[in-house]
Every structure is written in C-alpha cells, then in structure tokens.
N, C-alpha and C positions, 0 to 999 in steps of 0.2 A: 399487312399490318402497318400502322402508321408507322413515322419515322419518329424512335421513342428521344432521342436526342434534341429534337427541335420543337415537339410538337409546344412544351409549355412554354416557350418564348415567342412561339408564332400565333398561339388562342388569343385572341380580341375580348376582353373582359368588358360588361356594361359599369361603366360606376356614376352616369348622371341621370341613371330614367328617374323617374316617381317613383321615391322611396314609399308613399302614402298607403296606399291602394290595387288592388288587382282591379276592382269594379266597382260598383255603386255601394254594393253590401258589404265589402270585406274589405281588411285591411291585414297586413303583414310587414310589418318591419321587427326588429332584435327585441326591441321593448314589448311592441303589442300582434297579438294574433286575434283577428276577429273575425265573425263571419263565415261563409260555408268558404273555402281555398279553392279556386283550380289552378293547378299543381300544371296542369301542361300551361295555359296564361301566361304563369312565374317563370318558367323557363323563357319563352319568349323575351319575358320584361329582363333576367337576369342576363339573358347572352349563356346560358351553360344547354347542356345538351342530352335527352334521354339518353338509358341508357339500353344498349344493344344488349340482344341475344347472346353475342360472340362474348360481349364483356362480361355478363353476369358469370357465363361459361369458365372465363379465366378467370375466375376469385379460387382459392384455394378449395381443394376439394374435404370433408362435402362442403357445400355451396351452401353459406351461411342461411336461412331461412327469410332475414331481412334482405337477400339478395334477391336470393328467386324468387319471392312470393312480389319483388317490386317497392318494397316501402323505399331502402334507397334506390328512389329511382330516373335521379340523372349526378352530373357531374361536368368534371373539365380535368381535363389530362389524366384520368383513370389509365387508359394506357399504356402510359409513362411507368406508373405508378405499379402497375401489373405487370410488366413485364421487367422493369429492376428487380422484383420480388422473385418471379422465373429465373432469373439470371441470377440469384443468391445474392444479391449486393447489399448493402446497407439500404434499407429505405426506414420512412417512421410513419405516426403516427401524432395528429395533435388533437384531443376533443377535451371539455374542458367544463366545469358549473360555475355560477354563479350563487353563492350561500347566501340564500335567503329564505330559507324556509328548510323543515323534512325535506329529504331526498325519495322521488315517488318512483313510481313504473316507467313516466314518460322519461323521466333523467338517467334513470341506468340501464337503459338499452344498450345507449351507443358506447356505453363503458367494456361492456358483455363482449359487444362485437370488436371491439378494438384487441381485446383480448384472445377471442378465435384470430384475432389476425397477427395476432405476435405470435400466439403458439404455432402458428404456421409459417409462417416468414420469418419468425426472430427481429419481427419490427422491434426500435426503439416507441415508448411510448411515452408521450408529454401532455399532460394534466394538469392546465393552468387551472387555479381558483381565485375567480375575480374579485375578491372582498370588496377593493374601492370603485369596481361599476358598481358593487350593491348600494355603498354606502352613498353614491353620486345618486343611482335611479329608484332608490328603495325608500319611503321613510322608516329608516331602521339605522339606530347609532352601528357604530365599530364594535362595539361591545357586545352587539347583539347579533351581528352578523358573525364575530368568533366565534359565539356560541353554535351558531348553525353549521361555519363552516369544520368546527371539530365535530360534528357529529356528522356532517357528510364525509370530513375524513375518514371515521371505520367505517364508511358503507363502501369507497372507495379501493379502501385495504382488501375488503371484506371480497370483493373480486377476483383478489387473486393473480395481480399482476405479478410480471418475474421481476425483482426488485434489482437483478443489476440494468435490465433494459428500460426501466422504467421512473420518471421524473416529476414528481409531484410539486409543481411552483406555486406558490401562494403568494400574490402581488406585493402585499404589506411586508412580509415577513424575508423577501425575494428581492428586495428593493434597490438593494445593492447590485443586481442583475440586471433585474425589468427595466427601471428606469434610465437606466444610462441606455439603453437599446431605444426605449419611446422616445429617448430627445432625438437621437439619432435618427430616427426614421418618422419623425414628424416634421421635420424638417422640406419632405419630399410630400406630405399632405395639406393641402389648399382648404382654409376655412368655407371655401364654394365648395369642394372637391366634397371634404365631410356632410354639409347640410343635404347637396344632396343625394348624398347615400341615405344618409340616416335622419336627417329632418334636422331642421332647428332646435338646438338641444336646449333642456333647463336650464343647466349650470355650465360654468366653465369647467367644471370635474368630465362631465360627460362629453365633451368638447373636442376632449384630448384623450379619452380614453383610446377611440382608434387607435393611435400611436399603440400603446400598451400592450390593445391585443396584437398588433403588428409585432411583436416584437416575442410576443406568445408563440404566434404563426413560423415565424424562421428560426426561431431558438435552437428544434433541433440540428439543423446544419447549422448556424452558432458552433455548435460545440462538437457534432461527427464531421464537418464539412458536407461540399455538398452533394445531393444527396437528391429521393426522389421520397417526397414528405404527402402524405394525404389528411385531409381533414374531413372525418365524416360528422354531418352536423344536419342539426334540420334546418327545412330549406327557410325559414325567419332570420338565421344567422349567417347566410350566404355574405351579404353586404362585409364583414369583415373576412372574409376571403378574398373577396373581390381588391378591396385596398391593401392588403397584402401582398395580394399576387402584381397589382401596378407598383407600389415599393421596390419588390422584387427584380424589375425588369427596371430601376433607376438606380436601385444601390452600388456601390463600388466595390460591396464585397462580395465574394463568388457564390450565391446561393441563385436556389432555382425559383420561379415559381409555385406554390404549393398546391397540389392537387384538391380540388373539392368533390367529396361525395355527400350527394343530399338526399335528406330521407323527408319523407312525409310525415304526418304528426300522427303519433298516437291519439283517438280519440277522446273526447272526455266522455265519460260516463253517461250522460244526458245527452250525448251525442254531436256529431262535428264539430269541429273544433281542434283545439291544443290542449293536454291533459295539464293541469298547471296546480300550483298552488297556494298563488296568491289570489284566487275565487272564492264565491262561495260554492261553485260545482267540487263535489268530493271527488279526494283525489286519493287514489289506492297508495298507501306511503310502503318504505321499505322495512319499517317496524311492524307493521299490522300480523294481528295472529290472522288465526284459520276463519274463526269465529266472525271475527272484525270484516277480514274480504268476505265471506258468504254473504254479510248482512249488506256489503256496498254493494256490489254485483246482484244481488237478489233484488233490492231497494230502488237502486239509483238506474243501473247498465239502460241504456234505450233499446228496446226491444223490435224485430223488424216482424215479431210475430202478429195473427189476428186478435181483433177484439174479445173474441171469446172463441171457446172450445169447437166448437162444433166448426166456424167459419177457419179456423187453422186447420183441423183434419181437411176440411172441404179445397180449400187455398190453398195451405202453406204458405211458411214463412217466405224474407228476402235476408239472408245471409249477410247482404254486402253493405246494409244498412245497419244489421242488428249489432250491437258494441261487445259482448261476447262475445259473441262471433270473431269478430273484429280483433278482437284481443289475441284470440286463439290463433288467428293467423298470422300475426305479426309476430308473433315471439313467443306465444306457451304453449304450441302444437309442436312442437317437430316434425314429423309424420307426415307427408304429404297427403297418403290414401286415408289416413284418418280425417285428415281435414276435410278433406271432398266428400265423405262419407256422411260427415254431420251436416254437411252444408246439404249434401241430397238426401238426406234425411228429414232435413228440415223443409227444402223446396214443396216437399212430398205431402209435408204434414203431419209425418211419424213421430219426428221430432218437436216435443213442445217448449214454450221458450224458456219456461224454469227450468226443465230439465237442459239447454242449452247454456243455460246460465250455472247451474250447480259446477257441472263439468267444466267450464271456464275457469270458475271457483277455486276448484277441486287444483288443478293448474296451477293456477297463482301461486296457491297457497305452497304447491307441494316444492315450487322455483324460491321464495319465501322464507321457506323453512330452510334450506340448505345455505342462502343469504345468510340468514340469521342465524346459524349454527357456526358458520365461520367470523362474522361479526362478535360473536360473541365469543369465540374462542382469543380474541386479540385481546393482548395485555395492554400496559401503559401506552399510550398513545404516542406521545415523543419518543418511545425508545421505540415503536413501533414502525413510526412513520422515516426515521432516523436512515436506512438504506434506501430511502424513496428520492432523498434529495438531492439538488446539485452540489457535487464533489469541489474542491478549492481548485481543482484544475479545470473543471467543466464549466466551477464560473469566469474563470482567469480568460478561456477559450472564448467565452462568451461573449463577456465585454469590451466596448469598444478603449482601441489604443488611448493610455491616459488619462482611463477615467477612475485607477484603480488607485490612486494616490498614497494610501497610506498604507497598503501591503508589500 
C-alpha cells in the first residue's frame, strides 16, 4: 500500500499542457466538451492516473456501480483518500453545479454517489453552486440564474443528504466566506498559470474565477481541519483540481492536497459526447414524467442495433455503442448479471433495440419517480435548505484572519 501520509504532497500535477484539445476532432476544457474523448489521451495530458483493480476493490462495500463498471475511471491520491475512510477518520467530499439550466441525468450522478459515500464513511459533503461562473460564462442575467439555481436547489435536497454533514455554498449569497478565501488563494495563481489551464478567458469575471473555485476545493478543511478531501468530477473539470491541489502545496495553512476522482461523460442521447443542456441534443431533465423519458429514449437514444429486423436477429446488436445500453450501465442497472444478460442478449439478436430502449426507459423513469416524490415532499425552500449551511462558527473557522471586521 502506498505511503497514505505523503503520497498527496509527493503527486506531480500537469497544470501547463494544452488546455484546447486531446486531437484534431475533440476538444475538452470546463467550458466545452466536443468531439468523440479518449479518456486514456486525457490522462496522459492531465498527469492523473487509471484506476486499479485494488482501488476500485477499496471503495466501500457494495462497490458503487459507477466504480466497477469503470465510468470513474482514474484519479490522484484515491488512496489517501480510501484508506482515511478505513481508518474512520474525518475525510470529505466536494462536487458541485453550475445553475444554468434544469438539472438532467448527466448533473446528478455524481450527487447520488457522493451520497453512497457519506452513508458509508460519514464523509462531510460540500456543494458549491457557482451562480457568478454562470453569470461570467452564460448569457444569462443574475436573475435568471437564481431562478435555476433554486430549482436545482430541491433537486439537490431531493437527494437526500444528512444535513448535519453536509454544506450547500452558493457563491453570491456565501460571499462573505468565498471571497475572502479567492483573494487569498489567487494570490498564489499566475495569469500564465490560469490561461494555460483554462485558455484565454472572455472576461475578467472568468479570469479570477479559479481563485473561487479554489477556495470551494479546501473549504472543507477550512472549517474540520485537515483532513483527506476527494473531488469526484468529470474528467472536463479536472483543470480546477489541478490549481487547487498546486495552491494547496503553497499555502501557509495546514490543508492537504484534494484528491480527484474522474469520471467519464454520460452520453448524449444522439450519441458520444457530454449529456448537457445548453444544446439542441435533448437532454433527459430531473422533472420529466414516465411518458416524457419513454418518448426521449424511444426518439432520440443512438441505437447500436441493425438496419432492420431480419439483419439484427441475423447480427445482433453492439451494446457498447448503443446509448440505452449505455445508460443502463452507468447508473440504472444495478444488477451486474442483469446487465450482461441484456448485453448478450442483444450480441445474439434476441434482444431488439426498442425493446432495449423501453427497458432503459422503464429504469429512468422508475429512479425519477422516487427523485420526484421526495422533491416534491420538500416544503419552503429557505426553511428547507436552512440546516444545509455554513454555521457562524464554520464561517468564523473558514475565513481568513481579519477579514471578519465587523462581527
């Protein structure tokens, strides 16, 4: 086993490759996902590292679905990170949206799973929501983005986090925290340093955001001390990890390194890609009935089946192509031998693609409905979200010495 005390201040982080491009056709940076991905390439360009057998093994038992089936599938200091959590110690958790649109399939994944992972370690969990990266990279006023971002608020709620271990920051309204952290820790970020992580930005709002999410990234030891903190995120949003974790090993104050685990994109519907929602590719939202997914999934999903009937019994499909499929495997199967079974079912040609796609459907919908039965069981929202925030002591802990002036 690695040495879990040293390994996060000894990892070599990339933070100058080409933020642009993996290759001629694609591209991935925070802002844009284009293109077919290869996900082994982006480790190379990142400096992070797949992930072992052994580690998937040490995630708490059972082994979340998004573990072993591979979608997160590399990282940096997972070990660390996995074996504080064996050892019962305090560790967290930071993953985080951006409110600018519905909240879809692809956004609450990693909500879901951070959640299996509290209920198993009694992680702390922190949930930044970036309003002023919306309002810097969106055209979308303030206005419009509160609007979004209280409606991702009850999807958020609607999860089911344990509310004393868990921190819902919202930048604007958190300002009195965030910001005093981003002057502090921009301080140690180079306008070379940021472009080339992240490219030449529009504005000076987007310039200096790093800072902010930096400040996102350590918060939880901020406030428990330190601690061994993980960030599971997809792999587009890596790049602020990366500038965190070099902060990290400059500051004066005693925090670690934060661990990254990165996951692969949910597909879009029409197939490779990022499931997103500011497209015109439909995107399966977290309000949709039964009705609504049958008809996206039926409609839109890319199918990896034949032309026509006859040449799919004769063929069979390809599973690792078809976006149902895909779906199912990622997060609405459970069931390992269920999943193989439809997949060799499908191989075979037993299996037809509607019928692959209902069952996907079927899925969604039934993950959906239990969403939206607790969403909808939430009252007032501020009195709701009211145990989710930081405490006058946890901001006190937070902020740096002196900048608290008139409390």
């Amino acid at each position: 086993m690695p040495d879990d005390t040293t390994t996060d201040d000894t990892t070599t982080d990339h933070t100058t490759t080409d933020h642009a491009t993996t290759d001629a056709d694609s591209t991935v940076t925070p802002y844009a996902v284009e293109g077919e991905v290869d996900y082994r390439e982006l480790l190379d360009r990142f400096g992070a590292a797949e992930l072992t057998d052994d580690q998937r093994a040490r995630f708490p038992d059972p082994v979340h679905p998004l573990v072993r089936r591979r979608v997160f599938y590399a990282g940096r200091d997972v070990d660390r990170f996995l074996a504080a959590a064996d050892r019962g110690e305090t560790v967290s958790l930071v993953t985080g949206i951006g409110p600018s649109g519905p909240m879809h399939l692809g956004h609450v994944m990693p909500f879901y799973f951070a959640k299996y992972l509290q209920d198993r370690t009694g992680a702390h969990v922190y949930v930044p929501l970036s309003d002023d990266e919306k309002h810097f990279a969106k055209d979308l006023t303030l206005a419009e983005i509160g609007e979004y971002a209280r409606e991702n608020l009850r999807d958020l709620l609607a999860v089911g986090f344990d509310p004393d271990r868990t921190r819902i920051v919202v930048d604007t309204a958190d300002a009195d925290v965030v910001y005093p952290l981003a002057v502090r820790f921009a301080d140690h970020v180079t306008q070379s340093a940021m472009e080339a992580t992240y490219g030449r930005p529009d504005n000076v709002g987007l310039s200096f955001y790093p800072a902010v999410q930096i400040a996102h990234l350590l918060l939880p030891q901020l406030v428990h001390g330190r601690h061994a903190s993980l960030v599971p995120i997809a792999v587009d949003q890596d790049p602020h990890v990366r500038l965190a974790r070099d902060v990290a090993g400059k500051e004066a104050v005693d925090v670690t390194k934060p661990a990254a685990l990165l996951s692969k994109f949910l597909p879009t519907l029409d197939g490779p890609g990022k499931m997103s929602s500011s497209t015109d590719t439909p995107a399966i939202e977290l309000t949709d009935g039964r009705e609504t997914v049958a008809r996206k999934v039926r409609t839109h999903a890319y199918s990896g089946g034949r032309a026509d009937l006859d040449a799919h019994r004769e063929h069979g499909g390809d599973p690792e192509v078809d976006v149902a499929y895909q779906y199912l495997a990622f997060f609405f199967e459970d069931d390992d031998a269920t999943l193989e079974r439809l997949a060799e079912e499908y191989r075979a040609g037993d299996l037809l693609s509607g019928e692959l796609k209902a069952y996907a459907a079927e899925r969604i919908a039934d993950f959906l409905d239990a969403h939206q039965e607790r969403r909808a069981a939430l009252g007032d929202l501020d009195a709701e979200l009211e145990p989710y925030r930081l405490t006058q002591d946890e901001s006190a802990r937070a902020r740096p010495e002196g900048t608290n002036l008139f409390g």
